[in-house]
C-alpha positions as CSV (number, residue, x, y, z in Angstrom):
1,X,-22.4,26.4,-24.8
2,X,-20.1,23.6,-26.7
3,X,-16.8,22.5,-25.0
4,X,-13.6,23.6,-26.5
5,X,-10.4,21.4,-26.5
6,X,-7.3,22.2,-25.1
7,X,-3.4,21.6,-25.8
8,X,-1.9,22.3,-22.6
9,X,1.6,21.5,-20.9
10,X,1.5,20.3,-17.2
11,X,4.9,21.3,-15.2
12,X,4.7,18.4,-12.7
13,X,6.4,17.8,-9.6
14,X,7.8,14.1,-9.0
15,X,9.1,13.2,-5.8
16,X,9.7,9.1,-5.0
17,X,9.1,10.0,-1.3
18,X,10.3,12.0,1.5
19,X,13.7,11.6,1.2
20,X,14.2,11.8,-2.4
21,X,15.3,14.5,-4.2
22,X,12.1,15.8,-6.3
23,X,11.9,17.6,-9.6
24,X,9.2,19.1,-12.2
25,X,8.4,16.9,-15.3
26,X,7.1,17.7,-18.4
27,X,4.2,16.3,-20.2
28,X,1.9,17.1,-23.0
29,X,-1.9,17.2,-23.0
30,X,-3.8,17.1,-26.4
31,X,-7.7,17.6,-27.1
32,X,-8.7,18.3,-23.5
33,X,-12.3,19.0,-22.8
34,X,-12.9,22.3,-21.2
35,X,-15.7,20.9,-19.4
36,X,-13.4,18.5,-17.5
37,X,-12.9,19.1,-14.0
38,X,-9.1,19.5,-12.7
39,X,-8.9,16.0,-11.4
40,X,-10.5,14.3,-14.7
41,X,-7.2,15.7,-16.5
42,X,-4.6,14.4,-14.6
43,X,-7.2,11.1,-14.7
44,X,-6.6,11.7,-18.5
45,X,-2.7,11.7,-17.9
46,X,-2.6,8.9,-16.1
47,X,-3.7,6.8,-18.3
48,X,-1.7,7.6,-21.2
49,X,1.0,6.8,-18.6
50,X,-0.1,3.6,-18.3
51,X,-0.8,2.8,-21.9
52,X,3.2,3.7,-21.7
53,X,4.3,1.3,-19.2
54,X,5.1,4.9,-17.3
55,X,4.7,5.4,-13.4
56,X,1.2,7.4,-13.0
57,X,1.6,11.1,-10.7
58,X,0.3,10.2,-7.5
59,X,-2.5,12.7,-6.1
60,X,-4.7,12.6,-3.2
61,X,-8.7,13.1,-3.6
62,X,-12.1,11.1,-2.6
63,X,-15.3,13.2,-3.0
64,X,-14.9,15.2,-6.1
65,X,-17.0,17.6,-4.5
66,X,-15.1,20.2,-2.5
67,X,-15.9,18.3,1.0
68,X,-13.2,15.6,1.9
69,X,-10.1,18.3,1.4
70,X,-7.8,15.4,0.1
71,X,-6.7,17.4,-2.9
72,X,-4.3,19.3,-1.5
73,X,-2.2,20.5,-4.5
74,X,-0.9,23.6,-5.9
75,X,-1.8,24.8,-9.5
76,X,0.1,28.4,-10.9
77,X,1.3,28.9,-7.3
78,X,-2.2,29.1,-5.7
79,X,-3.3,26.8,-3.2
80,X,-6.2,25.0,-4.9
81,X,-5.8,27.1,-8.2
82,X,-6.8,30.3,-9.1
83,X,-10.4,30.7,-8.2
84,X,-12.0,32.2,-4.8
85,X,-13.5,29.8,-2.5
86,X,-13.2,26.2,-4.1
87,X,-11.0,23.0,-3.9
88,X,-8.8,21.6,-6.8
89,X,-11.7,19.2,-7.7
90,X,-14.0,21.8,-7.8
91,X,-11.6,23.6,-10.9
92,X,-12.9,23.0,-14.9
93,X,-10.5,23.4,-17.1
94,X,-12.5,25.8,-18.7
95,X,-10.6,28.4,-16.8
96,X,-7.5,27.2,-18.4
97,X,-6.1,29.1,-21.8
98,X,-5.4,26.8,-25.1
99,X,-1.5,26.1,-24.9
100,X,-1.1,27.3,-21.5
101,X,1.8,25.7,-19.5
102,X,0.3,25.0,-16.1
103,X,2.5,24.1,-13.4
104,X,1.2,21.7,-10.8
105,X,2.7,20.7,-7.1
106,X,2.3,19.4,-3.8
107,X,1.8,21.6,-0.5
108,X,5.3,23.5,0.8
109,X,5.4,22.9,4.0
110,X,7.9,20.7,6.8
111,X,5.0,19.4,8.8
112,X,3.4,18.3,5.6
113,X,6.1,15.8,4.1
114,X,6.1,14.7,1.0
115,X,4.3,11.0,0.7
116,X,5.1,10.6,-3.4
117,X,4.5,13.6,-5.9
118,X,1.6,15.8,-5.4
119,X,0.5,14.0,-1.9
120,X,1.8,15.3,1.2
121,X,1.4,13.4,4.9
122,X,-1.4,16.0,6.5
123,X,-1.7,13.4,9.8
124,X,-0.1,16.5,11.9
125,X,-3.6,18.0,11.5
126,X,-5.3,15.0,12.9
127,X,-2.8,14.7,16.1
128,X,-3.8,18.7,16.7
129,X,-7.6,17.1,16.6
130,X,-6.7,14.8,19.0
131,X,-5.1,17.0,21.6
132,X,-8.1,19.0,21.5
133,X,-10.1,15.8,23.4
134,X,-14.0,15.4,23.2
135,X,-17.1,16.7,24.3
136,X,-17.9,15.8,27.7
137,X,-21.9,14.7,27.6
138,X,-24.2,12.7,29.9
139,X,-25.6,9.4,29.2
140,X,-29.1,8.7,29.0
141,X,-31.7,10.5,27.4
142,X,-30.6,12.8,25.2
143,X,-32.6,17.0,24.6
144,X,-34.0,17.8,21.7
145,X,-31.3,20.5,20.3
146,X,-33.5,23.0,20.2
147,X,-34.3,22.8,23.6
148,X,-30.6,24.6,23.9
149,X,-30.9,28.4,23.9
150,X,-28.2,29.5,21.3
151,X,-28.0,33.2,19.5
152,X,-28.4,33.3,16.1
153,X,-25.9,34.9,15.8
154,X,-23.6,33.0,17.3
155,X,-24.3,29.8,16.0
156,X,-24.0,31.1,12.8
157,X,-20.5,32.4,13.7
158,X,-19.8,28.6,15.1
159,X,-21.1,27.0,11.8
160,X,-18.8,29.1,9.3
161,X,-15.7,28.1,12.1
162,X,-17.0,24.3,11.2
163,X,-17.1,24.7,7.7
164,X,-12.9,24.1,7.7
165,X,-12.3,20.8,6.1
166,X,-8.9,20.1,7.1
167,X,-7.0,20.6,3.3
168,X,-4.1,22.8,4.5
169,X,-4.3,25.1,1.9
170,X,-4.0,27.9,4.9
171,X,-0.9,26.4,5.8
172,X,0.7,25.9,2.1
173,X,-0.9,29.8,1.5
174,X,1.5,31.1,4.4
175,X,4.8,32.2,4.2
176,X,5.7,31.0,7.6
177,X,3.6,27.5,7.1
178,X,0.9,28.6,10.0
179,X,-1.6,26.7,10.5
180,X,-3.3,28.9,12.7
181,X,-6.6,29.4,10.8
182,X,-7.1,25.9,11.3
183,X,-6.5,25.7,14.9
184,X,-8.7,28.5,15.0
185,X,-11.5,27.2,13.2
186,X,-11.7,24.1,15.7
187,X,-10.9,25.7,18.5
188,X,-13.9,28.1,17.7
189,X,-16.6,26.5,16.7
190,X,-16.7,24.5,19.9
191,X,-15.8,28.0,22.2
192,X,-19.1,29.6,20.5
193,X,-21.3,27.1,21.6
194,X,-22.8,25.4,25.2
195,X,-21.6,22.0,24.2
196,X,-18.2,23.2,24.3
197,X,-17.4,25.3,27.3
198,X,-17.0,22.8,29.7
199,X,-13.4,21.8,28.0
200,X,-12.8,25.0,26.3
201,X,-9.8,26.1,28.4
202,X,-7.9,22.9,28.2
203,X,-9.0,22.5,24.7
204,X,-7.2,25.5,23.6
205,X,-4.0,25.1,25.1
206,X,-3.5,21.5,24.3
207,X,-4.2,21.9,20.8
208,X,-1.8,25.2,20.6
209,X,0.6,23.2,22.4
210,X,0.3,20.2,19.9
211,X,0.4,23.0,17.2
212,X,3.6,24.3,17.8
213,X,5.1,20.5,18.7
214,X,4.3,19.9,14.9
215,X,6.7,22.8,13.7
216,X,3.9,24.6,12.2
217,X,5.0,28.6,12.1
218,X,3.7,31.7,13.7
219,X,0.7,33.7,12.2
220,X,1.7,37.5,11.1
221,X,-1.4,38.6,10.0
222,X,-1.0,38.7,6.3
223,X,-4.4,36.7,5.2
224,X,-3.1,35.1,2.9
225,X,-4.7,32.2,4.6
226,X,-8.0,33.3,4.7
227,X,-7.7,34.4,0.8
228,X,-7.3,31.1,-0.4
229,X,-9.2,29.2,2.0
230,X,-11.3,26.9,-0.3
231,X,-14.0,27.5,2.9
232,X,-13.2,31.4,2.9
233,X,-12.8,30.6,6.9
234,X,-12.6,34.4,8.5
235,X,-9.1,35.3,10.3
236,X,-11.7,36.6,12.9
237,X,-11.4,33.4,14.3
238,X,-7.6,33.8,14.9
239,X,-8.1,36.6,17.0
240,X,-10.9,34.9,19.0
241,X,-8.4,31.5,19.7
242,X,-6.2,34.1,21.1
243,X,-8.5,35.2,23.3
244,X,-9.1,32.0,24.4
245,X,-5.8,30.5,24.6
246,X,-5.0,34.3,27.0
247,X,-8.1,33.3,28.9
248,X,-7.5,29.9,29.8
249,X,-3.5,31.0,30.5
250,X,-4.9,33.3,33.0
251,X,-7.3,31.2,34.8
């Protein structure tokens, strides 16, 4: 199937830095290839910007291939674009209509300030890693892992938990800028399994405790997080961090 090309208008959002007022910018797109990914057009944009002595749009990404979570940007209102289960890089333009005016802007949310344009500061998420601490271990020789008794079924409920990459898309997708599904996810996939339970209860409380220390809001149940979760991380594990964090509360 031949590639088509595309005319398009791109709404962007320019912002110097955190403290400067922000605004949407137009620019014009001509002879786009459909079977460009997302990224490759604003690559496309920025160097016409150049060739024009203009500044380029800042945006975050590294692997191009949905694992890193670095870019973090709105397209059309949806975090990550319109499609189920990928990242922005992931997105051909393809799914794009000739002449379409796509709008195109960084994650809405206090504990993710605005760095410059379309990249926001998502460092609170690393701080909440932090808190969480490590995984106690003995030195010396190490088991073979499958030496470790584990139910199927429950490692495969700890690997989908570790499948959460970090973009905050869960956070940008919530009206109250929760970042809960990501707290969950964390807290989760160590809970599930052996390595983890030795620091499970003060995992859970210091990383809910760093959680709200970052402003993040409350989760209402909506799932709007889990909907656009590039990783289609289940809200399950929401309801099993609770039940940790009353656990460890109680003990």
């Amino acid at each position: 199937m031949s590639s088509k090309k595309l005319n398009l208008a791109l709404k962007i959002w320019r912002q110097e830095n955190s403290n400067s007022k922000g605004e949407f910018k137009t620019y014009k797109l001509e002879n786009i290839s459909s079977d460009a990914s997302f990224l490759e057009m604003l690559d496309i944009l920025n160097e016409d910007l150049q060739r024009k002595n203009e500044d380029p749009v800042a945006f975050d990404h590294d692997c191009r291939e949905g694992i890193c979570g670095s870019c973090n940007i709105y397209i059309n209102g949806r975090a990550h674009g319109h499609l189920k289960g990928i990242t922005a890089c992931q997105l051909h333009m393809r799914h794009f209509d000739e002449g379409e005016t796509i709008f195109i802007e960084p994650w809405r949310a206090k504990p993710f300030p605005v760095i410059k344009d379309l990249i926001v500061d998502r460092s609170a998420f690393e701080r909440i890693l932090y808190a969480g601490g490590f995984v106690s271990v003995n030195t010396g020789g190490v088991p073979d892992a499958n030496l470790i008794p584990i139910p199927k079924d429950v490692s495969n409920l700890a690997m989908d938990a570790a499948q959460c990459i970090g973009c905050g898309a869960c956070v940008a997708a919530c009206k109250n800028a929760s970042a809960m599904l990501f707290v969950a996810a964390k807290v989760s996939h160590l809970a599930l399994l052996p390595q983890g339970q030795q620091e499970k209860r003060e995992r859970v409380l210091s990383m809910v405790a760093q959680m709200d220390k970052e402003g993040f809001g409350s989760c209402t149940n909506t799932a709007a997080c889990e909907a656009e979760c590039p990783k289609q991380i289940s809200i399950s594990n929401i309801a099993r961090m609770n039940r940790e964090y009353l656990f460890a509360n109680i003990k």
